[in-house]
N, C-alpha and C positions, 0 to 999 in steps of 0.2 A: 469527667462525664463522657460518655460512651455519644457520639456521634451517630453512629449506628441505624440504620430504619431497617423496620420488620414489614415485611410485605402480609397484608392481612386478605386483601384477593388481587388475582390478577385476570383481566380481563384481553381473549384473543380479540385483535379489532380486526388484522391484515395478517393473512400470509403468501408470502408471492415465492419466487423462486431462488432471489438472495437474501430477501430481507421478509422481518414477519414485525408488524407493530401490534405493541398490547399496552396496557393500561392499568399500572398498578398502584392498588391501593395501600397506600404506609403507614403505619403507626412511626410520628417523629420521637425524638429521644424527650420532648414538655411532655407524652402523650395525647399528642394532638396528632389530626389524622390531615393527609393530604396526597394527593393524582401526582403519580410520574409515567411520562408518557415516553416508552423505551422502544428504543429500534434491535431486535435483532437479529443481526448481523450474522454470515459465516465465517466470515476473515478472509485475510487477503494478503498477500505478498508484493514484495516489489525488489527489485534486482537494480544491483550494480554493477552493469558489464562495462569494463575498459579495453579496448583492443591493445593490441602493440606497437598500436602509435601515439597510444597516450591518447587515444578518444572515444568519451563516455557516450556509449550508445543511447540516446533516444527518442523518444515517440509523441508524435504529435497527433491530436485525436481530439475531436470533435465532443465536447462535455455537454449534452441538454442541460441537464440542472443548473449548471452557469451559463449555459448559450453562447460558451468560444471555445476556441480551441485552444488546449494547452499543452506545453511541453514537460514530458511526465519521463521518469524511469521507465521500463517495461514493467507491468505488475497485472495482477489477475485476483481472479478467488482461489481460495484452498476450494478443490472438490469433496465430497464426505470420503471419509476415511483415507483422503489423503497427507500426507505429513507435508508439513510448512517446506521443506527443501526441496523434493521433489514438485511442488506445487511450484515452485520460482525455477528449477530448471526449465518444464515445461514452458508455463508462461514467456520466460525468455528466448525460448525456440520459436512457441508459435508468433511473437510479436515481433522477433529485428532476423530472426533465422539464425542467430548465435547457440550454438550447442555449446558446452562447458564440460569439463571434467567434474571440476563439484562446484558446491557453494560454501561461503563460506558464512554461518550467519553471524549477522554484528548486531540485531536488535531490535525488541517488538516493542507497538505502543499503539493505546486508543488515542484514535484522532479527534475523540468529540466526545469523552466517557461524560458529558453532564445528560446523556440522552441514548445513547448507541452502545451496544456491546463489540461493535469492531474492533477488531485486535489485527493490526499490521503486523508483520516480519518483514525485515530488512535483511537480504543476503548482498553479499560481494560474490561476484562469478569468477572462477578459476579457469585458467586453459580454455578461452575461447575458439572456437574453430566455427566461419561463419557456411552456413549452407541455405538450404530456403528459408522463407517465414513462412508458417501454416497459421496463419490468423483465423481466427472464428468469422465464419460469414457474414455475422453483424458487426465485424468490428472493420470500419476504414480506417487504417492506419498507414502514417509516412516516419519513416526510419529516419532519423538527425545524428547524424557523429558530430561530436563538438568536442574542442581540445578540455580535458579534465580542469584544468587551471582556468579556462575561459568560462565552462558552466559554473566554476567556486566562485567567480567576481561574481558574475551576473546574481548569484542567491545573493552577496554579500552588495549588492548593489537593488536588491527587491523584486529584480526580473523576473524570479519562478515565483508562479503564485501557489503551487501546488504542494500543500504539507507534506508529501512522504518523499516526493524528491528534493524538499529544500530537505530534509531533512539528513536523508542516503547520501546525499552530496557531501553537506558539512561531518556524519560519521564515519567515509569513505576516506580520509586523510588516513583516521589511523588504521584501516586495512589493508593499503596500499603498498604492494612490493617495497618498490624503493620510493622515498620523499623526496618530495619534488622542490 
């Protein structure tokens, strides 16, 4: 039996400038009907930069939604018709001042698919060369280098509370020049 639901109307509630919420109506697989209430989303990236001393850049920044600060990778939105790599080079300039030769991606995933259509990308940064950060005017941000082994305990100890950098972290082993 097909799992499957067929959207029978969808209703705009919100559209704002990252996110738009709507409201739709489902025929379930009994044919019974019932409201799913969907965020979405433009997507979003988030980067793996490691310098040459073996330390994983990152940013600590003030979350409303949860009301503290947390310690995150650099990451951003994709702009429209921007491609997901280019979107994470960016973002990694404007956020630690790290430019990179490229990226290298390791892998996307909804952080919350029972409700949101976000779709993350995870890149690994290549050939860092560090110069300014040009941060977006609303964003206050502080730069953290932490030795790459020190950020792996700390996920594997519950430290980061933040899913796409617990996450970068623990798939950043197998991206990694040489093993540590």
């Amino acid at each position: 039996m097909s799992s499957e639901e067929r959207t029978i109307k969808s209703d705009q509630i919100y559209e704002g400038r990252i996110l738009a919420l709507r409201v739709d109506t489902v025929e379930l697989p009994n044919q019974k009907y019932s409201k799913r209430e969907i965020v979405d989303h433009v997507g979003a990236v988030g980067v793996v930069a490691i310098n040459d001393k073996g330390e994983l850049a990152l940013i600590r920044q003030y979350r409303k939604a949860v009301e503290k600060s947390l310690l995150e990778i650099p990451a951003g939105l994709v702009d429209p018709n921007e491609e997901p790599g280019m979107a994470a080079k960016r973002e990694l300039k404007e956020e630690t001042g790290y430019a990179c030769e490229k990226v290298e991606f390791m892998t996307e995933f909804y952080p919350s698919p029972g409700f949101s259509t976000e779709k993350i990308h995870l890149f690994m940064a290549k050939g860092l060369k560090m110069e300014e950060p040009d941060p977006d005017e609303t964003e206050f941000l502080e730069l953290v280098h932490m030795p790459y082994e020190e950020a792996l305990r700390r996920v594997k100890l519950g430290e980061f509370t933040d899913a796409k950098t617990i996450l970068a972290i623990l798939i950043a082993q197998d991206f990694m020049e040489e093993k540590r």
